[in-house]
MARTI-15597 format. One line per 10 residues: number of its first residue (from 1); for each residue x, y, z of C-alpha. Coordinates in Angstrom, 1 decimal, decimal comma, padded with zeros to 4 digits. Layout:
BEGIN
NUM> X:Y:Z  ...
//
This chain:
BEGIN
1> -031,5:-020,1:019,4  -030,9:-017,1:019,1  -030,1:-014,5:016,1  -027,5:-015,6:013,1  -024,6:-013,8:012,2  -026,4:-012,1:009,4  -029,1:-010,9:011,9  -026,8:-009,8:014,5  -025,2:-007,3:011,9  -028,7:-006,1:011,1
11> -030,7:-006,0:014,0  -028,0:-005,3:016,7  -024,4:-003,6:015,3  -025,7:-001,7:012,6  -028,2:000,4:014,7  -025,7:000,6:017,4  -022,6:001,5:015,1  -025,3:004,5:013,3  -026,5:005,6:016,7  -022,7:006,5:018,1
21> -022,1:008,2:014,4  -020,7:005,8:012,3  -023,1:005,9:009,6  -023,3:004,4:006,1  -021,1:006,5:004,4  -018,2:005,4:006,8  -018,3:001,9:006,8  -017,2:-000,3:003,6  -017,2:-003,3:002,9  -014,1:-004,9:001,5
31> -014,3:-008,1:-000,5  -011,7:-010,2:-001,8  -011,7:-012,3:-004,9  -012,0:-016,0:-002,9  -009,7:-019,2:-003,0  -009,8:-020,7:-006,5  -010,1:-024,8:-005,4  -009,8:-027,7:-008,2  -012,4:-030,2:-007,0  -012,6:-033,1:-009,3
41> -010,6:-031,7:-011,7  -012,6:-028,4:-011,4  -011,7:-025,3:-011,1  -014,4:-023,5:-008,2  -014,0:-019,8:-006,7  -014,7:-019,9:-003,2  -016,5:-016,6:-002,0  -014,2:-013,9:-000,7  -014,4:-012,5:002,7  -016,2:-008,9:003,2
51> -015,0:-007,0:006,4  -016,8:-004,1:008,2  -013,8:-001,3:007,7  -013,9:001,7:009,5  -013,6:004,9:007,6  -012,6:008,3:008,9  -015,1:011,4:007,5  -014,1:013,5:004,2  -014,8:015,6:002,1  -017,4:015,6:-000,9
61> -015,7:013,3:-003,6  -012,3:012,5:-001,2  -010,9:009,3:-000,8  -012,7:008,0:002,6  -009,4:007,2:005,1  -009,5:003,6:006,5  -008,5:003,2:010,0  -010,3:000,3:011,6  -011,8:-003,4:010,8  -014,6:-005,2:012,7
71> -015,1:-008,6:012,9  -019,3:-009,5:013,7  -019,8:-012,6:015,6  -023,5:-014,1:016,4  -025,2:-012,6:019,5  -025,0:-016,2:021,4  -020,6:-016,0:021,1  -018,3:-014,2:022,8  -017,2:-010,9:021,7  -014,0:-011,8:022,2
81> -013,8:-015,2:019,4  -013,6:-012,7:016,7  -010,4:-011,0:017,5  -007,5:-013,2:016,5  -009,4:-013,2:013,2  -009,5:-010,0:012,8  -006,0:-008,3:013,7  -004,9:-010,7:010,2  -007,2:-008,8:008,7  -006,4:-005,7:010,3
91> -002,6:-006,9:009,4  -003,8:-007,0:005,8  -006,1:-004,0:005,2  -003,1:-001,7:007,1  -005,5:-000,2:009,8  -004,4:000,0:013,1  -007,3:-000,4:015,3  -009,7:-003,8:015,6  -012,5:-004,6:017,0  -014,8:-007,6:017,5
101> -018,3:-007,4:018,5  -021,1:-009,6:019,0  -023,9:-006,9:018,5  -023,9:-006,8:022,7  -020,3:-006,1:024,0  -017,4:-005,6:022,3  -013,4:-006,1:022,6  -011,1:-003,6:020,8  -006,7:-004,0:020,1  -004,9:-001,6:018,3
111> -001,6:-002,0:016,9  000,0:001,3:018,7  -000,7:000,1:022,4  -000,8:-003,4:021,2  -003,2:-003,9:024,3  -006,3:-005,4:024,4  -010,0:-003,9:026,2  -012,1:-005,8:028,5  -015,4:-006,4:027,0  -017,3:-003,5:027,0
121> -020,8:-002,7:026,4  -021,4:-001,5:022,5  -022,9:002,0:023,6  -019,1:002,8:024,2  -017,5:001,8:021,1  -015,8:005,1:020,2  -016,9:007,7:018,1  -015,1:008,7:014,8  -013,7:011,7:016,2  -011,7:010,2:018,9
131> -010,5:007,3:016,7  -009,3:010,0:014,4  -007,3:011,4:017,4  -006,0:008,7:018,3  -004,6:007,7:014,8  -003,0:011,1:014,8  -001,4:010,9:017,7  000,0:007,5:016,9  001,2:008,1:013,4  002,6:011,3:014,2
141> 000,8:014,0:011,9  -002,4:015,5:011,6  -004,6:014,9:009,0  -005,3:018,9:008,2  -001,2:018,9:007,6  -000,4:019,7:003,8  001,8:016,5:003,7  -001,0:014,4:004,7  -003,5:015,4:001,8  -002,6:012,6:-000,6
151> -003,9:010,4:001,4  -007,5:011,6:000,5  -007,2:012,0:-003,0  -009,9:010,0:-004,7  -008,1:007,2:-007,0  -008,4:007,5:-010,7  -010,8:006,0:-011,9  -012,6:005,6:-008,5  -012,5:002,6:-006,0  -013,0:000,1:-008,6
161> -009,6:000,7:-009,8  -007,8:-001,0:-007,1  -007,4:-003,8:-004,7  -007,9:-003,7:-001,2  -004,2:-005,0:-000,8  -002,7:-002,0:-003,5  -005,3:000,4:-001,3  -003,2:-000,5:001,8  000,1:-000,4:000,4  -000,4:003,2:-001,2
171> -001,8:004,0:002,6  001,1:002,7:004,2  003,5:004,6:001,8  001,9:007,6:002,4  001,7:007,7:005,6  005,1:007,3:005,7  005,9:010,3:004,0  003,5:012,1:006,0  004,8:011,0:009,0  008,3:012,9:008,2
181> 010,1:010,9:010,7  013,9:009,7:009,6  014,0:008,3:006,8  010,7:009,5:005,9  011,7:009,8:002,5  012,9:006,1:001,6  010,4:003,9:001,4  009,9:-000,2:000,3  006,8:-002,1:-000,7  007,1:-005,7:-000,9
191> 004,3:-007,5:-003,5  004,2:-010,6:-005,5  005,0:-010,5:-009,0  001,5:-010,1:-010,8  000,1:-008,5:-008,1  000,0:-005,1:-009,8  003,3:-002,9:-008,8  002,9:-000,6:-011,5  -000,9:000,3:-011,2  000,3:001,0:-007,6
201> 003,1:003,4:-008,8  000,7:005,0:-011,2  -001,9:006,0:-008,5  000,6:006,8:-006,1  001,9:009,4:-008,3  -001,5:010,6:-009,2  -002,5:011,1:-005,5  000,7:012,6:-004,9  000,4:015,2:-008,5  -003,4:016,0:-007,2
211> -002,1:016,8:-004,0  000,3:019,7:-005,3  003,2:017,4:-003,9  005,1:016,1:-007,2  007,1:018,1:-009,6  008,9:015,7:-011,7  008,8:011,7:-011,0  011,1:009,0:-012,8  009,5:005,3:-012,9  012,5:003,3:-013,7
221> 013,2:-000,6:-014,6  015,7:-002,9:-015,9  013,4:-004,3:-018,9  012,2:-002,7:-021,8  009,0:-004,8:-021,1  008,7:-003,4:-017,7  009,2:-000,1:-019,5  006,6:-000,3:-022,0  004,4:-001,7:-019,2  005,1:001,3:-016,9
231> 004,6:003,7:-019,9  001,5:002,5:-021,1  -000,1:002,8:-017,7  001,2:006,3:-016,9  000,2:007,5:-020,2  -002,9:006,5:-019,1  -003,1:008,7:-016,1  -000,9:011,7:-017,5  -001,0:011,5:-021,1  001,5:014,0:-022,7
241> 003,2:014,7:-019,3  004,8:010,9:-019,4  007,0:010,2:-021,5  009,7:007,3:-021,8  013,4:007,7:-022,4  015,2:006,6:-025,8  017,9:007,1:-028,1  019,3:009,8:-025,8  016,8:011,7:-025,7  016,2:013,0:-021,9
251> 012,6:014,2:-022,6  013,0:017,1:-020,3  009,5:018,4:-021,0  007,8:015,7:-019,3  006,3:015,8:-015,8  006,6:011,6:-015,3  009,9:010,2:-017,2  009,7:005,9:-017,7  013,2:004,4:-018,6  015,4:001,7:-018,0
261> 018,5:002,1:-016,3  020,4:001,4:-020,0  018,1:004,3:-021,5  019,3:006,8:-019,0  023,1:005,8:-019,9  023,9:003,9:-017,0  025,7:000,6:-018,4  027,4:-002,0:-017,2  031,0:-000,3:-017,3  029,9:002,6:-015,0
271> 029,8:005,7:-017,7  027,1:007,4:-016,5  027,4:011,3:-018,1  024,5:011,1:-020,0  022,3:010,7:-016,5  024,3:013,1:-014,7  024,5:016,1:-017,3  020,8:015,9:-018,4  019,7:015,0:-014,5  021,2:017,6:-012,7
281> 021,1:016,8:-008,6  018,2:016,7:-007,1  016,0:017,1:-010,4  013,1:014,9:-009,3  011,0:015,1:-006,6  010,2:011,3:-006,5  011,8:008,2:-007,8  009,7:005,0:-007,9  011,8:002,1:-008,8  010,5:-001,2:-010,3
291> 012,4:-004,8:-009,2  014,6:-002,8:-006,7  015,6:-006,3:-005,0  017,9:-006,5:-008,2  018,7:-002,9:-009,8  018,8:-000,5:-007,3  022,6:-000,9:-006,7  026,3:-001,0:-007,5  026,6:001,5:-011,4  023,6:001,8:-011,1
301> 022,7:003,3:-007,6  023,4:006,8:-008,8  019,9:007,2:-009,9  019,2:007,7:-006,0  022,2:009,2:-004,7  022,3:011,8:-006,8  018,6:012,4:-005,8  018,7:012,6:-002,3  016,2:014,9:-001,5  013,6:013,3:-003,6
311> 011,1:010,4:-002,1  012,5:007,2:-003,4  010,1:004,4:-003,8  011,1:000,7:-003,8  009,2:-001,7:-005,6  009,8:-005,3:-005,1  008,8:-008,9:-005,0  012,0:-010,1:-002,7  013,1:-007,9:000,0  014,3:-010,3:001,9
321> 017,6:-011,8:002,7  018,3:-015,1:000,8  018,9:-018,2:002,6  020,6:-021,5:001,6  023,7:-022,9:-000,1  026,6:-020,4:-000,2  027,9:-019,6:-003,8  029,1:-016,8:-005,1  025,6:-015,5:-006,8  024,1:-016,3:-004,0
331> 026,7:-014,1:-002,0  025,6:-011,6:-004,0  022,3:-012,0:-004,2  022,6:-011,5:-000,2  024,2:-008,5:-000,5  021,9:-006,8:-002,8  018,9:-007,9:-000,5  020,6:-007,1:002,8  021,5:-003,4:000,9  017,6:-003,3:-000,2
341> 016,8:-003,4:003,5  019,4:-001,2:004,8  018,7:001,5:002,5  015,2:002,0:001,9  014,3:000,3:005,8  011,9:-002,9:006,4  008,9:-002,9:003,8  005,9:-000,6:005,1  003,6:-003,1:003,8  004,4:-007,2:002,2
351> 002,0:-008,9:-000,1  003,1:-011,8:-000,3  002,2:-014,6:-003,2  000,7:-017,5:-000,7  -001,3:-014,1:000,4  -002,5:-013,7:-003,0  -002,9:-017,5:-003,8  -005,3:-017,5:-000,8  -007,1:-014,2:-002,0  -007,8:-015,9:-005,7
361> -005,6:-012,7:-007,5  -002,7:-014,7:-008,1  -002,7:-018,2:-009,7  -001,3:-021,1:-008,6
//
């Protein structure tokens, strides 16, 4: 009959993945939370998948770099069944390169050549070190570079701290930035509400502070609740260097400033002197905004245009274009999601709520 799935990791792709150097220390196993069913009127959490993912060698206490996913099959199936499978995951987890094995031969894609191998015996899947090289080479930066150390500072609070989905979006942004390609510098992550935009912001701006990257950050939002939200989680992270903006005070002294667009003085009617004479061009080196899909524009865009230097970070749970009946919202609605796009460029990563549903993060 054969050996199980279970087995075939064990007996066959384990000793082969150690023997070519991937060993413990750079393979994780990423779990989701599982589908939430009602069966009967109950409520039943389906077990979450677990992936092999690939990591890339680091330092003592460095954030481990993930690059690849493998998908295990039995030894009795083809190494190719696993594939399709696994480029969503792949899709999901941000890694370029995928592989599907079934302990004997193995199939590998990666999202550069967008080719796929012949099957190919599992002596010759390839080491760290060339998959290393070859994600170098395709993202366009090496990982000694200065503007690619964020990506292996540890999180705060460690691993637990995060979701694999936030994981890959702070990857994607900062590899982005790394990249230093045009428009390097503007970049848009697209998540459903609840899924956790501000922890995101927060460790973004930690990795990016450890890295000797940031000098002063504004996390801005057009609620007082998303406000207090983004300040209590910053404070968190950077105590006394966070601060949040009110009753014209500017709060020069902080490192991380959290305001609303009102608190900074830019209202409805366009007067915006308080912003530009305690802001002076150029003051921040990052701007993260919060519901960009509806507050990046119009009065209020001068937040990023008078910051152009700075790496400006859109936050949002629509990016996209609105379709349906034409009315003058809606016009404008279009506009504002059309700008989103043109401005900040298509989203380096999308989480999207059915994704979330389907994980068991995100209620129905």
């Amino acid at each position: 009959m054969g050996l199980n799935e279970a087995d075939t990791r064990a007996k066959l792709i384990d000793p082969a993945l150690h023997k070519i150097g991937w060993t413990d220390d750079l393979i994780r196993r990423e779990t989701t939370a599982g589908t939430i069913e009602i069966i009967n009127g109950k409520t039943k959490r389906k077990k979450g998948r677990t992936d092999y993912l690939l990591c890339l060698p680091v330092k003592e206490r460095d954030n481990p770099l993930s690059i690849g996913v493998l998908e295990a099959k039995k030894e009795g199936e083809h190494a190719t069944l696993g594939l399709g499978q696994a480029k969503e995951y792949a899709k999901s987890l941000n890694v370029p390169f995928v592989f599907s094995t079934n302990g004997y031969l193995f199939v590998a894609y990666d999202s550069f050549s967008e080719k796929v191998t012949e099957e190919l015996p599992i002596e010759s899947f390839p080491e760290p070190e060339l998959l290393k090289k070859l994600y170098e080479e395709s993202r366009g930066f090496s990982l000694a570079d200065d503007n690619a150390k964020p990506l292996f500072v540890p999180y705060r609070g460690g691993q637990s701290e995060r979701r694999y989905y936030q994981d890959a979006a702070i990857r994607a942004v900062l590899e982005k930035i790394a990249g230093k390609k045009e428009g390097w510098n503007r970049v848009l992550l697209s998540l459903a509400t609840g899924s956790g935009k501000t922890r995101i912001a927060v460790q973004l701006l930690h990795k990016l502070a450890e890295a000797g990257h940031l000098r002063r950050a504004l996390f801005v939002c057009d609620r007082n609740e998303l406000r207090k939200q983004g300040f209590g989680q910053m404070f968190s992270v950077f105590g006394d260097n966070a601060a949040f903006v009110e009753n014209k005070d500017p709060k020069k002294n902080a490192r991380i400033i959290v305001s609303t667009y009102q608190a900074l003085g830019i209202d409805e009617d366009g007067d915006q002197s308080f912003f530009l004479q305690n802001y002076p061009e150029n003051y921040f080196s990052h701007i993260i905004i919060d519901e960009c899909h509806r507050s990046a524009w119009d009065k209020w865009s001068v937040v990023l245009t008078n910051n152009p230097n700075a790496v400006q970070i859109g936050l949002t749970a629509t990016p996209r274009k609105i379709t349906g009946e034409k009315s003058p919202e809606k016009d404008k609605d279009e506009k504002i999601s059309r700008n989103n796009i043109m401005y900040f460029g298509e989203p380096v990563y999308e989480y999207p709520y059915a994704k979330g549903w389907e994980d068991g993060y995100l209620a129905a």
